[in-house]
C-alpha positions as CSV (number, residue, x, y, z in Angstrom):
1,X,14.1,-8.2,-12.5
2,X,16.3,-5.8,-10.7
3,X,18.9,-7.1,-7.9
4,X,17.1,-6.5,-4.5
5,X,19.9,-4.9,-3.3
6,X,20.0,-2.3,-5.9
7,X,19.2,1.2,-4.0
8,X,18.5,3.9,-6.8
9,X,18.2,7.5,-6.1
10,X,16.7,9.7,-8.2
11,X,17.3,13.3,-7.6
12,X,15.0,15.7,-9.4
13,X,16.4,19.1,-10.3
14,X,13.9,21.1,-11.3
15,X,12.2,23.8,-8.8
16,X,9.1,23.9,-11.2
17,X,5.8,22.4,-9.7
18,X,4.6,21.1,-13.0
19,X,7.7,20.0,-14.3
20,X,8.5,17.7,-16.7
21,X,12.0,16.6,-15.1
22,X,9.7,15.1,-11.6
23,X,6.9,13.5,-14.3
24,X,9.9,11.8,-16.1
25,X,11.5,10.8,-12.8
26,X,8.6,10.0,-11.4
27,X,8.0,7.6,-14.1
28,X,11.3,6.1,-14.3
29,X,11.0,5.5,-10.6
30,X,7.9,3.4,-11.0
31,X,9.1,1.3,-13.2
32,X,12.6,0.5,-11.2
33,X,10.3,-0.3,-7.9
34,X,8.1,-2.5,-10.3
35,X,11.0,-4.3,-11.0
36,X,12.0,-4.8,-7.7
37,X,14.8,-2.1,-6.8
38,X,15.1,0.2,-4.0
39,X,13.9,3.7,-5.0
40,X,14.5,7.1,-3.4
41,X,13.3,10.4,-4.6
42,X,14.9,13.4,-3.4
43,X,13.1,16.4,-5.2
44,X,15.5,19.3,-4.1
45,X,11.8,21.2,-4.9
46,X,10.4,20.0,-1.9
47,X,14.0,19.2,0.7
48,X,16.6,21.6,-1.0
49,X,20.2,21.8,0.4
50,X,21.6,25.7,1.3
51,X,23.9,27.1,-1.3
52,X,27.0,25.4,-1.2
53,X,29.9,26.9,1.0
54,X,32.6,25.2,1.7
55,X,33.2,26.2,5.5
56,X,29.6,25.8,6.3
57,X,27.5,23.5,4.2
58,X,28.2,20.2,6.0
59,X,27.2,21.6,9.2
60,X,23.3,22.8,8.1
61,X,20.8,20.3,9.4
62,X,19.6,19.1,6.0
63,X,22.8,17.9,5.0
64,X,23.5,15.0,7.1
65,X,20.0,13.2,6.2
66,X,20.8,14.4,2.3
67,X,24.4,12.5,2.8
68,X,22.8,9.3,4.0
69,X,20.6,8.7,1.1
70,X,23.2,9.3,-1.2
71,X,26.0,7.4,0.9
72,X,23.4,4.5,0.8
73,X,22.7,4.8,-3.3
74,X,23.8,2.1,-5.6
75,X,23.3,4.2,-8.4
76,X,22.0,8.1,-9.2
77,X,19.6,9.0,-11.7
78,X,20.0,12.5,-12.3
79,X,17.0,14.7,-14.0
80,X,17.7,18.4,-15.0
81,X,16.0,20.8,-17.2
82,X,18.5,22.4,-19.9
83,X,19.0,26.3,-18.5
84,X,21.1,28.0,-21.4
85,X,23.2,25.0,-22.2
86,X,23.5,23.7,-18.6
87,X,22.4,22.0,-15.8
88,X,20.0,23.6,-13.7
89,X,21.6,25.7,-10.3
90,X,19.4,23.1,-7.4
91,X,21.1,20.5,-9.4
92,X,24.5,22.0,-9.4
93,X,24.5,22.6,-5.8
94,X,23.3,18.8,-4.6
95,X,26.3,18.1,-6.6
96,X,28.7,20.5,-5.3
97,X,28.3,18.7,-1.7
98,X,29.4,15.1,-2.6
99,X,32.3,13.2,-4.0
100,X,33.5,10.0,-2.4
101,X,29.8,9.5,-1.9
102,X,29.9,9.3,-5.7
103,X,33.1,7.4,-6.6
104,X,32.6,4.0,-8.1
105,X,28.7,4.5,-8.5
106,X,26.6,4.5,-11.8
107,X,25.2,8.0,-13.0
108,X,22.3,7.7,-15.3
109,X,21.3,11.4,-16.7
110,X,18.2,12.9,-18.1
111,X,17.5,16.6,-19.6
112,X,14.6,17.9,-20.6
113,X,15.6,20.2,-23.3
114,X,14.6,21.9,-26.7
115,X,17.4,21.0,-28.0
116,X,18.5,17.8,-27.5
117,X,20.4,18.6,-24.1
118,X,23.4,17.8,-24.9
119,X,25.7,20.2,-23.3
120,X,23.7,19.5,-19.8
121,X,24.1,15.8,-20.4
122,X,28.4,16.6,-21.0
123,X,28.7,18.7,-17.7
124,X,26.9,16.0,-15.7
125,X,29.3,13.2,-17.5
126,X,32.6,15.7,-16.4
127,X,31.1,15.7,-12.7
128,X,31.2,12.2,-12.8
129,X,34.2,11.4,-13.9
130,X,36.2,14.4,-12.0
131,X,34.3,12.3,-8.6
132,X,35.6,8.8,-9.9
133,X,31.7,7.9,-10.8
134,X,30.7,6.2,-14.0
135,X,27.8,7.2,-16.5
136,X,25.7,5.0,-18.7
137,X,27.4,6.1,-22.5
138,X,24.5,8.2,-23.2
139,X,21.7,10.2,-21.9
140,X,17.7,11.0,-22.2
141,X,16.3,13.6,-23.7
142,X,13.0,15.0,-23.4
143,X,11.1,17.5,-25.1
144,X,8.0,19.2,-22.6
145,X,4.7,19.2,-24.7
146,X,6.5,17.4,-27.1
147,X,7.2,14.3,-25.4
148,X,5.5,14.6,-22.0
149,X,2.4,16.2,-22.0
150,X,-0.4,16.8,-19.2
151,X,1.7,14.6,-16.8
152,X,1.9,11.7,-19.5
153,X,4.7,10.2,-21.8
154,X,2.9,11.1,-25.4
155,X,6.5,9.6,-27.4
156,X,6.1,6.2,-28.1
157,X,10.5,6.6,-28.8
158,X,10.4,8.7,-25.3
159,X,8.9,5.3,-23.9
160,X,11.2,3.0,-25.7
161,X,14.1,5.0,-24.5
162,X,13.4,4.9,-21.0
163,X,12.6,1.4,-21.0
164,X,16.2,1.2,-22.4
165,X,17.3,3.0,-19.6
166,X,15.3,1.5,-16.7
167,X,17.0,-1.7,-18.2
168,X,20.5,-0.2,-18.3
169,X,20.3,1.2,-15.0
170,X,19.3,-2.3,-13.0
171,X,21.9,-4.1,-15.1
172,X,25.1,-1.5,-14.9
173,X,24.0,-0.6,-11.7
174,X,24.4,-4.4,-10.6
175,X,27.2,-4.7,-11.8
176,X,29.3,-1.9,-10.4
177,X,27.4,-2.2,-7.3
178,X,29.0,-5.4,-6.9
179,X,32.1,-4.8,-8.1
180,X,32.3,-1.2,-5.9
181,X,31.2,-3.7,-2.6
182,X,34.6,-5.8,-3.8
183,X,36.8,-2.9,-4.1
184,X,36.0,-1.6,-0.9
185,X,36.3,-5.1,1.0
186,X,39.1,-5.5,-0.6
187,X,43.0,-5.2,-0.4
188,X,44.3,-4.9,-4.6
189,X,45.3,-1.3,-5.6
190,X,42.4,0.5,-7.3
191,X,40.8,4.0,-8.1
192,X,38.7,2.9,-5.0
193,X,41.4,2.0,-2.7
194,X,41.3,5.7,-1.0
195,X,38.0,5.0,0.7
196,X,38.6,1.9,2.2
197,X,37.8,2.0,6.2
C-alpha cells in the first residue's frame, strides 16, 4: 500500500484527444489511488500554461494554481509522446516554469514511441538532474496500437512494466519524500539546503 501522504502528479503531455500518453497515465493513475496515494492529473490538453517567457510567465493567471499542484507533489510522473527524438513542446514548456519546485522530488517518465523512446526518456532524465530532481533508473515505453489499443493496455509486458513502475513510484517516492521533508527541516549542509525557509 502506498504512504498516505504520498501526493503524485501526473502531467500528461500530449495535446491529442485520443492519446495514448492520457490512456497510459490515466491508467497508471488508477492504480496509484487504488493503492492509496494522492493523485493529481494535470492534462496540459485541457489547463495548458502560455509559452514560457521569462519576464512574463509567472504573472499569467494559470500559473499560480499550476505552481501549487506541483509545489504540493511528492513525486511527478511525466507522460510524453516521442516527437522526432524528443519530448513533446506542452511538455517542454510545463517544464520550463519550475525548478526548486522539482529539487529533491522523484521523476518517473513514460514515452509513447515507435522506437523505444529513448532519447525523450534522456532529455527528461537531464531536466531532472539540471533541477536537483531524481528519476527512477529507467523509463516506460509504449507502442500506440501496439501496446495500447482502443483505450486498453493489449501488452501483457506493457502491464507487467507498469505494475513495476506503480510499485517503484510509491516506494522511491516514499522514500525521498521523507527524506526531502528532513532536509528541509533540517540544519546539515545538503543539495537542499538553498530552499530552506
Amino acid at each position: 500500500m502506498c504512504d498516505s501522504t504520498l501526493r503524485v502528479l501526473l502531467v500528461v503531455g500530449s495535446l491529442r484527444e485520443d492519446s495514448a500518453t492520457r490512456m497510459v497515465l490515466n491508467a497508471v493513475a488508477a492504480r496509484l489511488a487504488a493503492e492509496g496515494c494522492a493523485t493529481d492529473l494535470l492534462d496540459l490538453g485541457v489547463e495548458p500554461l502560455p509559452l514560457y517567457n521569462p519576464d512574463t510567465a509567472h504573472e499569467a493567471a494559470a500559473f499560480p494554481g499550476v505552481q501549487a499542484r506541483v509545489e504540493a507533489a511528492d513525486v511527478l510522473v511525466l507522460g510524453t509522446p516521442d516527437y522526432h527524438g524528443s519530448i513533446s513542446s506542452p511538455l517542454k514548456n510545463f517544464l520550463d516554469h519550475f525548478w526548486h519546485e522539482f529539487a529533491g522530488k522523484l521523476f518517473v517518465t513514460l514515452v509513447a514511441s515507435h522506437e523505444k523512446g529513448l532519447t525523450a526518456l534522456d532529455q527528461l532524465r537531464t531536466v531532472a538532474r539540471q533541477c536537483y530532481a531524481w528519476t527512477l533508473p529507467y523509463g516506460v515505453s509504449f507502442v500506440e496500437k501496439g501496446d495500447v489499443r482502443d483505450g486498453q493496455i493489449v501488452n501483457p509486458k506493457l502491464a507487467e512494466r507498469l505494475t513495476m513502475v506503480v510499485r517503484d513510484t510509491r516506494v522511491y517516492g516514499a522514500v525521498l519524500a521523507r527524506q526531502r521533508a528532513a532536509d528541509l527541516a533540517g540544519s546539515e549542509s545538503g543539495f537542499l539546503a538553498r530552499l530552506r525557509h
